[in-house]
FIKEDREN-426917 format. One record per residue (C-alpha): residue in one letter; x, z, y. Coordinates in steps of 0.1 Angstrom, whole numbers, plus 5000, padded with zeros to 4 digits. Layout:
AXZY;...
***
This chain:
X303165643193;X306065493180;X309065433203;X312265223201;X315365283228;X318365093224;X320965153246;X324865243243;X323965543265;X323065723234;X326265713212;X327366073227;X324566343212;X323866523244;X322666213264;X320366223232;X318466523244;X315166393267;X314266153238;X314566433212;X312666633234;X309666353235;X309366293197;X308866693199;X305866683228;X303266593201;X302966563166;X302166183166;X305566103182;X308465943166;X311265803181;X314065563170;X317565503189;X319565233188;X323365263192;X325665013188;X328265063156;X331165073173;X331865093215;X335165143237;X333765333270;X336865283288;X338465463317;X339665793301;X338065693270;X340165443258;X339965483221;X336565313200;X333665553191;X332265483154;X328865563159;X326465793128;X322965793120;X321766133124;X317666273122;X315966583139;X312366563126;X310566243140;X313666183165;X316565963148;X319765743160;X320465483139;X323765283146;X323764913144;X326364613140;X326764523177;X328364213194;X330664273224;X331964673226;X332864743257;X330464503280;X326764633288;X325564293297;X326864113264;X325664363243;X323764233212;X322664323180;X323564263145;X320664123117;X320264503108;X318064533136;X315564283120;X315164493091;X314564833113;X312064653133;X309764533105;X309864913090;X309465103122;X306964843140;X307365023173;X304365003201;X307365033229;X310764873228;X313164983254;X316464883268;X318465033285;X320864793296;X319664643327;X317464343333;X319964103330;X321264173296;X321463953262;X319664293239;X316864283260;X315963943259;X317264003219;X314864203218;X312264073236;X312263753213;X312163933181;X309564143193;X307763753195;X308663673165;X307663903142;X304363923165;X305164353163;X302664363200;X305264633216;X305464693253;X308664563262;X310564823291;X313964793306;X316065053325;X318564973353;X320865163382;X321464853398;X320864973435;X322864643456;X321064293461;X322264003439;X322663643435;X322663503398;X323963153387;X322762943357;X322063043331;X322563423336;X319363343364;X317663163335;X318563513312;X316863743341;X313963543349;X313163513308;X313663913306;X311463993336;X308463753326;X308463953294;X308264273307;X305664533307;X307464783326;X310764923339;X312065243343;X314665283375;X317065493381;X316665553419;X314465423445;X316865103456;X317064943424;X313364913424;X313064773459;X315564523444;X313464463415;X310664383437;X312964133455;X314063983423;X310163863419;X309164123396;X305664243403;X305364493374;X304864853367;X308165063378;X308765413366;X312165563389;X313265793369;X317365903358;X318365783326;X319666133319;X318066523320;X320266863331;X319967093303;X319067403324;X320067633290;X323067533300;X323567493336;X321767743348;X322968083373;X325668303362;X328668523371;X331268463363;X334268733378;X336968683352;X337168283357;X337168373398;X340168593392;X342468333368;X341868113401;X342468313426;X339268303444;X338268653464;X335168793460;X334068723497;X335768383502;X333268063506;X334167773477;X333667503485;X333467243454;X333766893438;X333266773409;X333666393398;X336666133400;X339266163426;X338565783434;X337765663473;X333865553465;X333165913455;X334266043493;X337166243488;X338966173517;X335966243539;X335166583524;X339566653533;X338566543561;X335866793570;X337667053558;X341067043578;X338567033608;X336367313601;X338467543616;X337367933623;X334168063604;X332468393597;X333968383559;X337468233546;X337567973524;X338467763494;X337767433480;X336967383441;X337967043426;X337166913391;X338266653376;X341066383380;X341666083392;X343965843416;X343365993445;X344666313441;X348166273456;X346966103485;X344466413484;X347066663483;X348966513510;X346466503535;X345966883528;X349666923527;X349866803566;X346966983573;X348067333563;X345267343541;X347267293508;X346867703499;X342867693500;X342767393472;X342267483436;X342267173409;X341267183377;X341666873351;X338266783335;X337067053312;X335167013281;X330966943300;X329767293280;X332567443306;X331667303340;X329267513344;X331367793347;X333067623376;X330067513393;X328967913391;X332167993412;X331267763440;X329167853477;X328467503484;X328767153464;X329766843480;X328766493470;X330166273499;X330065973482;X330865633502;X329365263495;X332165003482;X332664663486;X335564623465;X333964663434;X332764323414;X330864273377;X330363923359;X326963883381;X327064123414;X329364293438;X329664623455;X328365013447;X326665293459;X325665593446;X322965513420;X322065923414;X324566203412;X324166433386;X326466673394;X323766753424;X320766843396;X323567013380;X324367213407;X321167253414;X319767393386;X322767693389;X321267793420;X324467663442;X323567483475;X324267073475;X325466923502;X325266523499;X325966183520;X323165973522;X324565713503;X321865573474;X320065783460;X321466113471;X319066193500;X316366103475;X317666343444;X318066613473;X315066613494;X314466873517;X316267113490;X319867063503;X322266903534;X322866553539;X324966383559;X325866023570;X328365883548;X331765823557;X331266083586;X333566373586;X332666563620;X328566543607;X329866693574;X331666963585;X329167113607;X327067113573;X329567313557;X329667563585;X325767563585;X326167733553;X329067953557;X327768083584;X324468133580;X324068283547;X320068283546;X319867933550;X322267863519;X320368143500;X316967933509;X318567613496;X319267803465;X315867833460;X314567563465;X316867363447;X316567533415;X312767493417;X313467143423;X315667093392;X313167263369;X310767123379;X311866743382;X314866663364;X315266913333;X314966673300;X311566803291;X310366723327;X311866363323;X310666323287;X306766403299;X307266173329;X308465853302;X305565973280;X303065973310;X304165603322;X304365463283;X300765573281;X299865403312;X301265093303;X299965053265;X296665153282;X296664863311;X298364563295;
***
């Protein structure tokens, strides 16, 4: 089976990792990534990444001339892509760039054209209804009446897909493994004692952007009311962002200030050091209205990856039930309606104080990672749906 995945996903190595691991599941497999040239992420990242070709056996990322570097929808390809397409001949093209996007329906049309007969497959997050205008309606309902199948990120986004009219086969699935050689449980003493943090004190953590959506101020919140427990405390935060002066100010007035410990973003081979050192960690994230794209409005959580992260070190999640968090957690965590403080708190002391329970959770959640959400796991589960599709369209 020969697979193409083009996607801008793909121009950092690790993210590389569940497709690498598919060309390795049989000898028959070869797979071929797509990145574009040249891309500007944004946000922190405000400098362009040139992109290389690099090969691992019958797993390769080949960079290609790209139009647009810094939008997903207006993403396109240069004529180089022509070329690769005649010499690979792939029997499943996939995009991972949403259903809406200009290299899908790039693709989709050369895959016509030079009559290759590949699956066509598209992945999308997009977890919030939308209304589309001409032509960008005209763009979507072209991609979707060429499609074979469609791999979701969470279980939303393919309720919406359904409501968008499309009636075919849906694989929900993150775009992205944990690499459990990596995250995975393990002291770690001498990074508790640069920070401060006693051996029989409960951390609390977070780790993502200090921004609003991701429920910061809730999780402060919880905390300045959780008063008396059977263990002392301290909460864990990684990462950086705007919100961390209102942040510390809210602790400030709350007498709290002395239990916080931040930490700016560390290199991702570090965090999980950090996540070893927490008790508990807390994804409170909040849906937004304020947020706005070229063709939708709003967000909610679309996954949370810190939570398999987490997971897969044997610490305890805590989540909102915002998206897809009560969906990643199942019955292997807490979760708690979003945006609600008191309900949160009494979480956390569920787990302070009854040290079983978060031992349980442990558990659990670890099996959970392994055995859902590790790249191998993930890279099986694409393999298993691209079979089903070449063998029923």
């Amino acid at each position: 089976m020969k697979i193409l995945v083009a996607s801008h996903t793909y121009i950092v190595d690790l993210n590389c990792e569940k497709f690498r691991t598919l060309a390795d599941l049989e000898p028959d497999i070869e797979v071929t990534i797509v990145v574009p040239k040249r891309w500007r992420p944004g946000g922190v990242q405000n400098r362009t990444i040139e992109t290389r070709f690099w090969q691992e056996g019958s797993f390769r990322v080949v960079p290609i001339a790209n139009f647009s570097q810094n939008n997903q929808g207006l993403l396109c390809f240069g004529t180089e892509i022509v070329s690769l397409l005649r010499e690979f001949r792939p029997d499943i093209i996939q995009v991972e760039q949403g259903a809406k996007s200009l290299a899908y329906a790039e693709l989709i049309s050369l895959n016509r054209m030079l009559k290759l007969e590949a699956k066509n497959i598209f992945f999308t997050w997009w977890n919030l209804p939308y209304n589309l205008k001409f032509p960008v309606s005209l763009l979507e309902a072209y991609n979707l009446r060429h499609t074979h199948g469609s791999v979701v990120g969470n279980q939303d986004g393919a309720e919406i897909l359904r409501q968008r009219g499309y009636e075919g086969m849906i694989q929900v699935m993150p775009q992205l493994g944990v690499d459990e050689s990596l995250f995975r449980p393990q002291s770690q003493p001498k990074l508790a004692a640069q920070l401060g943090i006693q051996q029989n004190e409960f951390v609390v953590g977070f780790v993502g952007r200090f921004v609003e959506e991701k429920g910061l101020l809730t999780l402060c919140d919880a905390l300045t009311k959780l008063g008396e427990t059977d263990r002392p405390w301290k909460w864990l935060l990684l990462g950086r962002g705007s919100l961390k002066q209102m942040v510390m100010e809210r602790a400030q007035g709350a007498g709290i200030s002395d239990r916080l410990i931040w930490v700016e973003s560390v290199p991702h081979d570090d965090v999980p050091r950090y996540i070893n050192l927490m008790n508990a960690l807390v994804l409170p994230s909040q849906t937004a209205k304020q947020f706005k794209t070229l063709t939708a409005v709003g967000w909610k959580e679309q996954f949370g990856h810190v939570l398999i992260e987490a997971m897969a070190c044997q610490v305890p999640v805590i989540g909102s039930d915002s998206g897809e968090i009560p969906h990643v957690i199942a019955n292997t965590g807490l979760v708690f309606p979003e945006g609600n403080s008191i309900e949160l708190r009494d979480r956390l002391r569920q787990l302070i104080n009854q040290p079983e329970l978060a031992t349980e959770l442990s558990k659990q959640g670890y099996k959970r990672a392994i055995n859902c959400y590790t790249n191998r796991a993930l890279a099986q589960q694409q393999l298993n749906f691209y079979r089903q599709i070449i063998s029923e369209n």
